[in-house]
N, C-alpha and C positions, 0 to 999 in steps of 0.2 A: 701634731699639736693637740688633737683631739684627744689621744691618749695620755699625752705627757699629764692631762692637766688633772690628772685623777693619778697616776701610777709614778709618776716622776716631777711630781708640782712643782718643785721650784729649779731644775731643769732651765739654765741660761742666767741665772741670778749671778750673782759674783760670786758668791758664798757657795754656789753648786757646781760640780764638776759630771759630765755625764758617766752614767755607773757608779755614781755616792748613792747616800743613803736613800735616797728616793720620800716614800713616803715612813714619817719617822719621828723620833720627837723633834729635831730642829721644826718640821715643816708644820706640824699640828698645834707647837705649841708660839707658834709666830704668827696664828689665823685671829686676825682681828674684830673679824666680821665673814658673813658669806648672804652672797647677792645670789637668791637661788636662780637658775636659769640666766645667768648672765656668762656672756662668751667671749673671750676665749677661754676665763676661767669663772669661776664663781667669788674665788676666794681673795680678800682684801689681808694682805701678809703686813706684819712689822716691816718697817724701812730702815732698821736700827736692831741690836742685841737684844732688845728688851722681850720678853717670854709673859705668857699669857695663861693663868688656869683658873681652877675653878676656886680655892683656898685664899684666903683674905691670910694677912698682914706673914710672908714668907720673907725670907730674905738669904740672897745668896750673892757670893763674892764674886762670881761668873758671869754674873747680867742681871738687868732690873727683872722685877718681877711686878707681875699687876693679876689683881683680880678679875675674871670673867664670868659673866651670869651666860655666855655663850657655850660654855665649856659644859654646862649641868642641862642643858637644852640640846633637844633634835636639831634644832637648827645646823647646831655643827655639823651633823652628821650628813645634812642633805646636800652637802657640796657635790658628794661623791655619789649618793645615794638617788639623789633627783634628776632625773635627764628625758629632756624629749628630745627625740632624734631630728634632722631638717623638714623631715614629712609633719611634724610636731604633733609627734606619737611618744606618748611615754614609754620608754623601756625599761628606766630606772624610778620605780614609782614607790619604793621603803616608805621616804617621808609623808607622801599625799597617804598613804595607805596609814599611815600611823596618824595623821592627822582626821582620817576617817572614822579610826577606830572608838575615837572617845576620850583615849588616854589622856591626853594634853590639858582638859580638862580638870584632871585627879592627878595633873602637874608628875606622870612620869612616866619618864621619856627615854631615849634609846640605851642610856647609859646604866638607864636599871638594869636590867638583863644583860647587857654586854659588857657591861664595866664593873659588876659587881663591886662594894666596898668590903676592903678586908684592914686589918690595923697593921701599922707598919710606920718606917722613917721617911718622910714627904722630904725631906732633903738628906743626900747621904751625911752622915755625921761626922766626917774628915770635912765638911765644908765649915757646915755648922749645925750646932746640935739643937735642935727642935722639937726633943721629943718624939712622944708616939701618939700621931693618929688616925685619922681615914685618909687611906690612898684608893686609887678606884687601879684594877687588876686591865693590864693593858693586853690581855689577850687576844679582846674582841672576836670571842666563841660565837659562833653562829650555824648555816648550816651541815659545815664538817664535822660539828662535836655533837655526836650520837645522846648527851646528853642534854643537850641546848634542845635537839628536834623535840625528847621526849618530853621536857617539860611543854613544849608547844602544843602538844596535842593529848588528846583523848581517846582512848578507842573501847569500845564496848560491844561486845555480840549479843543483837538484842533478840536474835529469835533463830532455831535452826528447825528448817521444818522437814522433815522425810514421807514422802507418799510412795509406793511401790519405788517406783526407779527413779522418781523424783528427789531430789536433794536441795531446798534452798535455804543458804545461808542469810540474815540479814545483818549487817555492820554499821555500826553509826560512829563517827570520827566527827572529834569537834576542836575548833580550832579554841582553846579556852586559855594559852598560855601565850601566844604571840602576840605586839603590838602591831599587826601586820597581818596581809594575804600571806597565808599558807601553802608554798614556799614560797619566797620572794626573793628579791635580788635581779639574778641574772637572768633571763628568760630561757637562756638554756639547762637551767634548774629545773625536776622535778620528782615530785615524791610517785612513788608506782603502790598504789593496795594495790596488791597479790595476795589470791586464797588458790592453795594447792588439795587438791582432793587425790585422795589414794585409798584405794576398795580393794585390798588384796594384792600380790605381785603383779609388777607391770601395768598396774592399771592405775594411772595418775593423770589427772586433768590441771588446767591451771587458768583462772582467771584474772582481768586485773581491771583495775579502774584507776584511772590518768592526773592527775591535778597536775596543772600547766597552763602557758598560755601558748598558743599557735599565731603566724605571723604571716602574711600573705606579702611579695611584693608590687609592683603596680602591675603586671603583667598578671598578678592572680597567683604564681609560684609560690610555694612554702617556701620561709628562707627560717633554716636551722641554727645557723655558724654563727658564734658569737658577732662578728666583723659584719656578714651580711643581714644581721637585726640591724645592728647601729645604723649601718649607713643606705638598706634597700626595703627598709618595712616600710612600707605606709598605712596597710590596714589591721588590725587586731581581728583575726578569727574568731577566735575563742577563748575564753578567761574559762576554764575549772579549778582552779583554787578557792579553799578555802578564807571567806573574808574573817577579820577579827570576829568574835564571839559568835563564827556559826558553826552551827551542829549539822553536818549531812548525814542522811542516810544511803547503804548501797546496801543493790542487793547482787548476790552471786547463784546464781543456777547450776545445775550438775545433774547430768543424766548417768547412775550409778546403776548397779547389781544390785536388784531387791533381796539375795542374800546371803551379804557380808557386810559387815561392819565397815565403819568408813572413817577415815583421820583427816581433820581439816588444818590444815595449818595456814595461820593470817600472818603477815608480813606485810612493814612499811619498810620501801625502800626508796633513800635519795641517790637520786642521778645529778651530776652536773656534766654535761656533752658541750664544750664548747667548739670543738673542731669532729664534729660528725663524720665517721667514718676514716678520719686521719689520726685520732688520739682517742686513746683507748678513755671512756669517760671514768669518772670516778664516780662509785659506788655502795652505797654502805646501808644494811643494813641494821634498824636502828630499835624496830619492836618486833617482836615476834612474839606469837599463844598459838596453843593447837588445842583443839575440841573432838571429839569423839561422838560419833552416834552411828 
């Protein structure tokens, strides 16, 4: 039930048959309201045909249609997005994190970024013709799309210093385009800064610095697997991600050959590892620069 209620929401409805469309427009566009952290589901559905968005005075011959001020707000978003586990540890923490950042405020909200608006027909025009205006793009790009990441962040090489066989690099990453901690989502989500240092043949070092959180369960054990966060975290180790509008600094070390020249190559890479050590995780990365000295 745990699952369904995010991955297969309406899942025993009359209207759903298990292996239908799961999560989709019937189900998103039937969400009347959402009760954050209420269980077994969050979300309060239509009882009836009648469909739900964000566009005033629509009309279609398929089902009623009604306006929603819930459709243009996070709120929607945090059905799926918000969840504290039974230890009442957050694991899905998007919304509070966006509610942190300030945006809410300056009134925007998940659907900026992830629903872009582009111009287009808000009802196909076999039904009825309504012209052309703003539809919002149901992609919902986030951290799979190498270009979603790069808007989110910043990277700058603020200093490279070389003494005899010393080598240090300074990097500063700033979280300046997310509504949100830097990655976010699943906790088995995380970005790797990697700097590769290479002095000649054969001669390559490689450092890295982590943004992630880590999960302890009551015994004290690291629990990694998406399944044993949900249901065995009870302590939060460690938060290194990056919060909305911060800038950190790293530094990377290298003990090189005082004489040859040396290629540094900086790399942001996202992981997502939900099944550690049984599924191969997914990988991408998304900025790379190299520096010389």
């Amino acid at each position: 039930d745990f699952c369904l209620s995010c991955h297969n929401p309406k899942l025993g409805k009359a209207e759903t048959k298990p292996g239908s469309e799961g999560v989709g427009c019937a189900f998103c566009h039937a969400i009347k309201d959402v009760k954050i952290g209420q269980r077994p589901t969050p979300f309060v559905l239509s009882t009836d045909n009648t469909k739900y968005g964000p566009t005033a005075d629509l009309v279609s011959k398929a089902h009623p249609i009604v306006q929603s001020d819930l459709f243009s707000n996070s709120k929607l978003c945090a059905g799926c997005h918000e969840y504290k586990n039974d230890a009442g540890l957050p694991i899905l923490s998007t919304y509070s994190e966006w509610k942190e950042s300030g945006l809410e405020s300056e009134d925007t909200h998940c659907q900026s970024c992830h629903m872009a608006q582009v111009s287009g027909n808000i009802v196909d025009p076999k039904i009825v013709r309504t012209g052309t205006g703003k539809i919002n793009v149901h992609k919902f790009t986030g951290g799979y799309n190498a270009q979603q990441l790069n808007d989110a962040v910043k990277v700058d090489v603020t200093d490279i210093i070389r003494e005899g066989k010393s080598l240090t690099l300074n990097v500063s990453i700033a979280n300046s385009g997310a509504g949100h901690y830097f990655p976010t989502g699943m906790p088995t989500r995380r970005v790797e800064a990697e700097v590769k240092a290479g002095c000649g043949k054969g001669s390559q070092q490689v450092k890295r610095q982590i943004l992630r959180r880590e999960f302890l369960d009551a015994k004290g054990n690291p629990v990694w697997s998406a399944a044993d966060i949900f249901t065995n975290a009870t302590t939060l180790k460690s938060d290194t991600r990056l919060r909305p509008n911060e800038t950190r600094a790293f530094t990377f070390n290298f003990e090189v050959p005082n004489n040859k020249s040396c290629r540094l190559e900086i790399r942001l890479i996202y992981f997502d590892e939900p099944l550690p050590g049984k599924k191969k995780p997914h990988r991408s990365v998304f900025f790379q620069l190299t520096r010389n000295r």
